[in-house]
Structure formats: structure tokens, C-alpha cells
DRENDORO-448590 format. One line per field, with one value per residue (C-alpha): y, z, x. Coordinates in steps of 0.25 Angstrom, whole numbers. Each point is the difference from the previous one (the first is absolute). Layout:
DRENDORO-448590
north = Y | ...;
up = Z | ...;
east = X | ...;
This chain:
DRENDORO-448590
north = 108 | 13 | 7 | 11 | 3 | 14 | 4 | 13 | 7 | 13 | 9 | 15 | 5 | 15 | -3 | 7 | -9 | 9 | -1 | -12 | -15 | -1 | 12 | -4 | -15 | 4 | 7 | -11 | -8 | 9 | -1 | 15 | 9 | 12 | 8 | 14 | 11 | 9 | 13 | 1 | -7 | 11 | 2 | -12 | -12 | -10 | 7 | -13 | -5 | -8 | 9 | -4 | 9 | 6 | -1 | 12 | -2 | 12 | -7 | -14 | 4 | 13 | 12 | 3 | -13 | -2 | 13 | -6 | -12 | -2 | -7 | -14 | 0 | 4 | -10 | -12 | 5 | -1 | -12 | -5 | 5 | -9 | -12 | 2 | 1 | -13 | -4 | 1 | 9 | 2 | -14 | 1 | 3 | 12 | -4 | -12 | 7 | 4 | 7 | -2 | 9 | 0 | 13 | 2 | 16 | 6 | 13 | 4 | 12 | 6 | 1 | 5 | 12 | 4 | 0 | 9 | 9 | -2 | 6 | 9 | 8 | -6 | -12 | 10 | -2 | -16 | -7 | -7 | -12 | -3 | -12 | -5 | 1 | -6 | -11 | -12 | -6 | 9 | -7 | -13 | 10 | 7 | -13 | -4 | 14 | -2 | -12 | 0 | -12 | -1 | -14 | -1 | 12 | 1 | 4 | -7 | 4 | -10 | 10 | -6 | -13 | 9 | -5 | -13 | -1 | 8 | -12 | -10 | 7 | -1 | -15 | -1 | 7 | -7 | -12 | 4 | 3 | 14 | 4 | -5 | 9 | 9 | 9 | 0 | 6 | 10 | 15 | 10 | 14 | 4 | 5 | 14 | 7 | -4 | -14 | -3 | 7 | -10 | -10 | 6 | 3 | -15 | -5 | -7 | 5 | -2 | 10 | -4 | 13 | -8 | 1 | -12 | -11 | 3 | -8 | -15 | -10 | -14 | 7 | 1 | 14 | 4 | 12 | 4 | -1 | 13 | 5 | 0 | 2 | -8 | -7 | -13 | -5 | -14 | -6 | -11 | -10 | -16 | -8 | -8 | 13 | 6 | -14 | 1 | 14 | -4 | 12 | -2 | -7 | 5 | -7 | -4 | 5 | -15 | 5 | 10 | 2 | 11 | 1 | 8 | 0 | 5 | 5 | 17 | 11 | -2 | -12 | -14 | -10 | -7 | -13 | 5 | -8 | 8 | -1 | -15 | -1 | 10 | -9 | -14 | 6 | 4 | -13 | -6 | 7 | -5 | -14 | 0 | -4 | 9 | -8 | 5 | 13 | 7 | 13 | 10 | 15 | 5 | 9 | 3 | 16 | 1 | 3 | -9 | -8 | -1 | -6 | -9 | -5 | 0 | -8 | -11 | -4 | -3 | -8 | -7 | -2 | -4 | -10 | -1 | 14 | 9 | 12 | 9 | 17 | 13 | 8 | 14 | 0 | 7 | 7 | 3 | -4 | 6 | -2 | -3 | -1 | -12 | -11 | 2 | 3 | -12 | -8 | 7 | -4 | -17 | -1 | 5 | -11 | -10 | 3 | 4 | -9 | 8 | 5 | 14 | 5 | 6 | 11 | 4 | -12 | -2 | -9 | -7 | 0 | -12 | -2 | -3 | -14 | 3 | 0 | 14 | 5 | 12 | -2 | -3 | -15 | -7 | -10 | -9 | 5 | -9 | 8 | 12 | 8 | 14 | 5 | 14 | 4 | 13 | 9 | -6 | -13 | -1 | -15 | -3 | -10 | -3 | -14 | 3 | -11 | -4 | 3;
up = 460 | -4 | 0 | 4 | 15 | 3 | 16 | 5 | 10 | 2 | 0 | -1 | 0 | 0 | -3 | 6 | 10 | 5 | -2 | 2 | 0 | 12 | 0 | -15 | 5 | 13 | -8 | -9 | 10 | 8 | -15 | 2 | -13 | 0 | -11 | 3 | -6 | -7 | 0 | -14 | -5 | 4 | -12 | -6 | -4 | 9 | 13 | 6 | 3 | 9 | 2 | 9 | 13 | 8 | -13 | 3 | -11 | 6 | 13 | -5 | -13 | 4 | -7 | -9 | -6 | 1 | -8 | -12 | 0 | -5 | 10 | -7 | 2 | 15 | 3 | -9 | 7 | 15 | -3 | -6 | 12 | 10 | -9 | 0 | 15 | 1 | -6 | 2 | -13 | 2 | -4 | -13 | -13 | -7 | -12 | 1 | 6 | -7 | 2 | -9 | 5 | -8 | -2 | -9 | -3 | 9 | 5 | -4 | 12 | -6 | -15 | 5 | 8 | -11 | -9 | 7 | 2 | -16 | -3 | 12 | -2 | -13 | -3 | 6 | 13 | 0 | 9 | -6 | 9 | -7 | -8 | 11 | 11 | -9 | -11 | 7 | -4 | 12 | 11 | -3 | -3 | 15 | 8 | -8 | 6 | 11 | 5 | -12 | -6 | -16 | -4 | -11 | 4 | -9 | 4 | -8 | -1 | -2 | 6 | 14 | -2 | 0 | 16 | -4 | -14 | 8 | 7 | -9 | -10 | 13 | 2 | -15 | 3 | 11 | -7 | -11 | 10 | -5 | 15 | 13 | 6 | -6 | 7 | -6 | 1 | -4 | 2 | -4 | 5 | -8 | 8 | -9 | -5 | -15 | 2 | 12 | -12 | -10 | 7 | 4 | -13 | -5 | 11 | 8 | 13 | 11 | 3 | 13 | 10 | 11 | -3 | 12 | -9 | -13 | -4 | 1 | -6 | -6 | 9 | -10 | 3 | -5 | -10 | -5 | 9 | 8 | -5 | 11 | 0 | 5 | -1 | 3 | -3 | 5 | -1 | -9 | -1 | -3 | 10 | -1 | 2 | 13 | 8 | -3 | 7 | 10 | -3 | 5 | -11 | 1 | -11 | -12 | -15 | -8 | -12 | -9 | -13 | -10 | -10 | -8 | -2 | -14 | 3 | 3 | 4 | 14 | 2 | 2 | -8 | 5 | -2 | 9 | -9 | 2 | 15 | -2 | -6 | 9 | 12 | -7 | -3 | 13 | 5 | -9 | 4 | 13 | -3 | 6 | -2 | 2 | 11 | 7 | 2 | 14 | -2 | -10 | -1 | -10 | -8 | 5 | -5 | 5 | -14 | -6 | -14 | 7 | 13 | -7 | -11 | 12 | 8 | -10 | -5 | 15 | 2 | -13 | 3 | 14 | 4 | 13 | 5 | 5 | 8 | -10 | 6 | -7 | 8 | -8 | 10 | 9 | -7 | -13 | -14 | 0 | -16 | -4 | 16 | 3 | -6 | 8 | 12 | 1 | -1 | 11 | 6 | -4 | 4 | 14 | -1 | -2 | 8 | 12 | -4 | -1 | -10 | 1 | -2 | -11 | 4 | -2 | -6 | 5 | -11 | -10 | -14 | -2 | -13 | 8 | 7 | 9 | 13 | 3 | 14 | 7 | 13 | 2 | 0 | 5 | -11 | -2 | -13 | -10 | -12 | -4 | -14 | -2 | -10 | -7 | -14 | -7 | -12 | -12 | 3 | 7 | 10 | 11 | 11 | 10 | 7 | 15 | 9 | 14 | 3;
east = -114 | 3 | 12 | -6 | 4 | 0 | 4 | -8 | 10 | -6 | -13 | -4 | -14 | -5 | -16 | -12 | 1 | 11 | 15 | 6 | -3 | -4 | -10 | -6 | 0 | -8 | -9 | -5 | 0 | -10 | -8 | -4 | -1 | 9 | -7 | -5 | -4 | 15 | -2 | 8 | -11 | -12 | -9 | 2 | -9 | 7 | 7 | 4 | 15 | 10 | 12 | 12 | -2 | 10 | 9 | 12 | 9 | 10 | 1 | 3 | 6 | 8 | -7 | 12 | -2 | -15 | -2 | 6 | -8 | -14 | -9 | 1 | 14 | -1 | -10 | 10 | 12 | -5 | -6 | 13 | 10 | -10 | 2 | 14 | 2 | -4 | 11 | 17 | 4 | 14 | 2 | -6 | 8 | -8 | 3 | -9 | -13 | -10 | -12 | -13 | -13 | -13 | -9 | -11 | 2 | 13 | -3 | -13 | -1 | 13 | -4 | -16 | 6 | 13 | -12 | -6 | 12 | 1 | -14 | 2 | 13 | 6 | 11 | 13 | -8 | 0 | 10 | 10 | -2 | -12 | 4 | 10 | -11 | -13 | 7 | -2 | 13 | 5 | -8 | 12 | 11 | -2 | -1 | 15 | 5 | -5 | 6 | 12 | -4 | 5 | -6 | -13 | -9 | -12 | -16 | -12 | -13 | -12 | -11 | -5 | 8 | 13 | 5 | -2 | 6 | 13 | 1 | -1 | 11 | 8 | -3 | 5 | 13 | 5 | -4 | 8 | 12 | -1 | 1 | 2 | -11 | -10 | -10 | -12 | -17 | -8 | -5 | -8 | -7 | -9 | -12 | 2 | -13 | 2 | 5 | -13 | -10 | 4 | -3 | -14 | -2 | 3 | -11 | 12 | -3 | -10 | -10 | -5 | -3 | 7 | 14 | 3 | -10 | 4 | 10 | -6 | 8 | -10 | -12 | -13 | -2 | 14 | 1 | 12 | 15 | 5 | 13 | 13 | 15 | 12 | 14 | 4 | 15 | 5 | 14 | 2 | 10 | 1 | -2 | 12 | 9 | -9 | 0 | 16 | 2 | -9 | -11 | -14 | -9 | -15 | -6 | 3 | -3 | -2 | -9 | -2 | -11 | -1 | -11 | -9 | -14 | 0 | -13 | -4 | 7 | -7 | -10 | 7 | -3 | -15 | 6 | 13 | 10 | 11 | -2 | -2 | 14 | 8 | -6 | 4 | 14 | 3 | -5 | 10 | 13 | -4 | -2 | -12 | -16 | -12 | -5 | 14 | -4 | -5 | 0 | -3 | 1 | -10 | 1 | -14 | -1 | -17 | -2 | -12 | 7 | 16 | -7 | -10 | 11 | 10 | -8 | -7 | 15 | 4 | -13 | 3 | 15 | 2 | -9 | 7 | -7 | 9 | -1 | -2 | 2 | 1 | 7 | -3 | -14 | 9 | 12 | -8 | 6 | 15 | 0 | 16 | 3 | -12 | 7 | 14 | -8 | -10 | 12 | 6 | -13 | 0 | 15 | -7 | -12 | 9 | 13 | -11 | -11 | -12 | -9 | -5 | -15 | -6 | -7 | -13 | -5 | -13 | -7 | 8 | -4 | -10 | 8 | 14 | 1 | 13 | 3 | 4 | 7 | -10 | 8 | 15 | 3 | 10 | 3 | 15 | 2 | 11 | -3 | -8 | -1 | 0 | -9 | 4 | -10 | 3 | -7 | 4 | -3 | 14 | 0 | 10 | -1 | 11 | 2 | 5 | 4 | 3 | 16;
């Protein structure tokens, strides 16, 4: 068996689903999509996103801080006081906590609007808390100050595989005995106009006129995925270590794999490879078979080649057929947030032992042989992977087992 034996002890979640885990839980459990039209996007090509509602960074931040922060970091940092209160953080010595949050850009809203300033009234008139507010280092640092903890503190960036790959660097350093507890996920914000006409311009997006349809994970009418924002942090530590202070163990982190398919700067490899050998070594950190897996969270985006690929390397490698979802049908794909998310989402599978829905799949792709879950299934769940891809060709699958 592997030595790998990761405790999950806490849980934060701000998604379009709502703010919280239980609201973004609820909501892709309800497997209703949460895109709509965003007003910052009239006149553009695609005018389709999943924004967090009701977010009021002032009222849970305090204005004088809030002001300060790009939206990524607010979203990482109430995601990360939730996770935290699940937890008793006086006993822990901040010198061996450390904080690991993935990000594909940082704080894209901040540089789109100082540039505008730039152009608009000249660099005198920039804020000076342009590169504290938009480096994405910053998002770790704030956490750290937040909560006072001084152990590693470090943000990587693997596109949309970002959340994941946080927590699979976090893995590494507890394993190491580098720190006893690490809080670790993914964020990013970056429903601005330049950002959102990027990725319009790199035919990424769905252009479905119904903004509730379009993003349709493995469905044969898919066209492109819808573009959302989000945080999720969980609290990390070896398993051995929660049992002994008696901390409530939701699931367990047993596997990680990291590749790279080597391949384009967007397309995954056709063969899937990369994604091939990313599942088998997250299978073997947790000594376990493919016919052991119950569960998976696809990666699942509803764009054509990642879904096909996706989906042919899970019929290829796990004969065992398990319940395969995409949970981006309802909260839309939160780039270098998804991967820390969804596993927020499979520690909840398997610790409450149901699958949620992939929304709006009507008709499968007749290339795909999976089962896929259209409705919520109850389902006993031992082991489940995680899926997270990225631009680049960037690979990262999580093990996650029962506690």
C-alpha cells in the first residue's frame, strides 16, 4: 500500500452555486446550471457566465480590507476562513502550516481596470496597489496574514488544473514532514471583458442562446464550456496526526499524478497519454486497481476534444464502470478554481455517498461508452478520482478515499 494517507479536515467553497459548502453542494446536487447572461460582457461574442451571487466582499471582508484585495483574493480568502472553522486553530504551531492555492492568472479585473486608468489619465494616476492586488503570489501571502500562519507558502499555476495540482503539492509536503497542516485549493476571477474575449476569440466557449443549456458536459450537442468564478480551500493534514487530536476525518487524499501531455498549447493529446499516466499514478500512491474506483469527477469541460479524450481514457481504463459526473453542467468551468472545487465536491460523494447530476446531458455522445449520472445517485463510494486538465497540456488526478 501507499504511504500516502492524507486526512481531509476542513472545507470552504464560495462557487456559483452560492457561498459556502453547503449552498454550492446543494446546488449541484439540484444539477441546475447557473450560467446567465453578465452584463460586463454586453457586446461580446459570448455573453455567458457563472458568477457567485449575493457575493458582498465589504460585509463579509470588512470594506477597509476588501478594498485592497482583487476579487480572486476575496473569493480564496472566505473560502479559506470557512475551511479553517472547521477546525481548532489555536492548537496548531504556525510555523508548521502552510498554505498552497493554485491560480491560472491572479487578478485579472485589477490589471484590466489600472490599464485603463493608464491609458485614461497617465501612469501618476495608477494605484500603487496594482501589483500587490493582481500578482497571484499575493492570493497565498493574504491567506498567511490572515490566519498568521509562517510555514511553506507558495501558489502554482497549471491553467485549470491549478486547484488540483495545489493540492497535490500539499500532499507532497506533509508527506515530506515539511508541515503538519497545509491549506490548500484554488481560485480565480476572471470574468473581465479582456480575459472572457480571449477566450471567445480562441473558440473556447459555448455559444448556445440559452444561457441555462449551454454548458453540457459528454452530451453530443456540447459546444464549447461556459466560463465561471470561484474558491475552494480544504485543510490538509496526515491522517495519522487528525485521528490523534481527535479532528473529524471527511475523507481522505491517497493518490496524486502529475503529467504532461507534451502535445499543443490547447488540445489534449488524442491518444490521452498524459491523462492515462496521471490516473495510473494516482492509482498507484494509493495502492489501488482500476477496478477499485466508484466515482470520478470528470474533468468534463462540454467542450468536443477534452470530453471525447476525457471520456474514451475512462472507458479504456476502468472496466469496473463507475459513475462518471461533470460537475461544471451546473457551476460552469472555474478555470484554476475547478480542480480545488470538484474535489471539495468528491470528498462530499464519498463522505455522504452520493454522486451528483451532470446537468443538461440529454444525449451522450455515441462515441463515449460511460455510465454518466443525469440525476443524484445514492452510491457507497470507497474511492473516487478527481480529474483536473489545463492549457499546456498540464495533467492532475487525485485519489480521494473513504475516512
Amino acid at each position: 500500500m501507499s504511504g500516502l494517507d492524507i486526512a481531509v479536515t476542513g472545507l470552504g467553497l464560495v462557487t456559483p452555486g452560492g457561498v459556502g459548502v453547503e449552498a454550492g453542494w446543494s446546488a449541484v446536487l439540484a444539477g441546475r446550471s447557473t450560467a446567465a447572461h453578465d452584463p460586463v460582457l454586453a457586446g461580446h461574442e459570448v455573453t455567458i457566465s457563472c458568477r457567485v451571487p449575493g457575493f458582498d466582499a465589504d460585509a463579509l471582508l470588512g470594506a477597509r480590507r476588501a478594498v485592497r484585495l482583487d476579487r480572486f483574493a476575496r473569493l480564496a480568502l472566505v473560502a479559506a476562513r470557512e475551511a479553517v472553522a472547521d477546525e481548532d486553530v489555536t492548537a496548531w504551531d504556525p510555523a508548521r502550516v502552510g498554505v498552497v492555492i493554485g491560480t491560472s492568472a491572479g487578478g485579472g479585473e485589477t490589471v484590466e481596470r489600472q490599464h485603463g486608468v493608464l491609458l485614461a489619465d497617465g501612469p501618476a494616476a495608477v494605484s500603487p496597489l496594482l501589483l500587490p492586488m493582481h500578482l497571484p503570489n499575493m492570493v497565498a501571502g493574504q491567506v498567511a496574514m490572515e490566519f498568521g500562519f509562517r510555514g511553506p507558502n507558495l501558489v502554482v499555476s497549471t491553467a485549470c488544473a491549478s486547484g488540483a495540482t495545489a493540492i497535490g503539492v500539499a500532499c507532497d509536503l506533509l508527506a515530506a514532514r515539511r508541515c503538519d497542516v497545509v491549506l490548500a485549493g484554488g481560485v480565480d476571477a476572471l470574468l473581465n471583458p479582456l480575459t472572457m474575449a480571449g477566450f471567445a476569440r480562441m473558440g473556447a466557449l459555448s455559444r448556445r442562446a440559452d444561457p441555462a443549456t449551454a454548458s453540457r458536459p459528454f452530451d453530443a450537442d456540447r459546444d464549447g464550456f461556459v466560463a465561471g468564478e470561484g474558491a475552494a480551500v480544504l485543510v490538509l493534514r496526515r491522517a495519522e496526526d487528525a485521528r490523534a487530536a481527535g479532528r473529524r476525518v471527511r475523507a481522505r487524499v491517497v493518490g496524486y499524478g502529475a503529467t504532461a501531455d507534451a502535445h499543443h498549447i490547447t488540445n489534449p493529446d488524442p491518444e490521452g497519454r498524459g491523462v492515462v499516466a496521471a490516473v495510473e499514478a494516482a492509482l498507484a500512491d494509493a495502492g489501488a486497481s482500476p477496478a477499485d474506483v466508484g466515482h470520478v469527477n470528470a474533468h468534463g469541460t462540454s467542450t468536443q476534444l477534452n470530453d471525447l479524450v476525457e471520456g474514451r481514457v475512462l472507458a479504456r481504463l476502468l472496466p469496473a464502470r463507475p459513475l462518471v459526473t461533470s460537475t461544471k453542467g451546473v457551476t460552469g468551468h472555474l478555470l484554476g478554481a475547478a480542480g480545488a472545487a470538484e474535489a471539495v465536491f468528491t470528498v462530499l460523494s464519498v463522505e455522504r455517498g452520493v454522486v451528483p447530476p451532470t446537468a443538461n446531458l440529454e444525449t451522450l455522445d455515441p462515441r463515449l461508452d460511460l455510465d454518466v449520472a443525469t440525476g443524484a445517485v445514492p452510491r457507497e463510494i470507497d474511492l473516487a478520482l478527481s480529474n483536473s486538465f489545463g492549457f499546456g497540456g498540464q495533467n492532475a488526478v487525485l485519489a480521494i478515499a473513504k475516512a
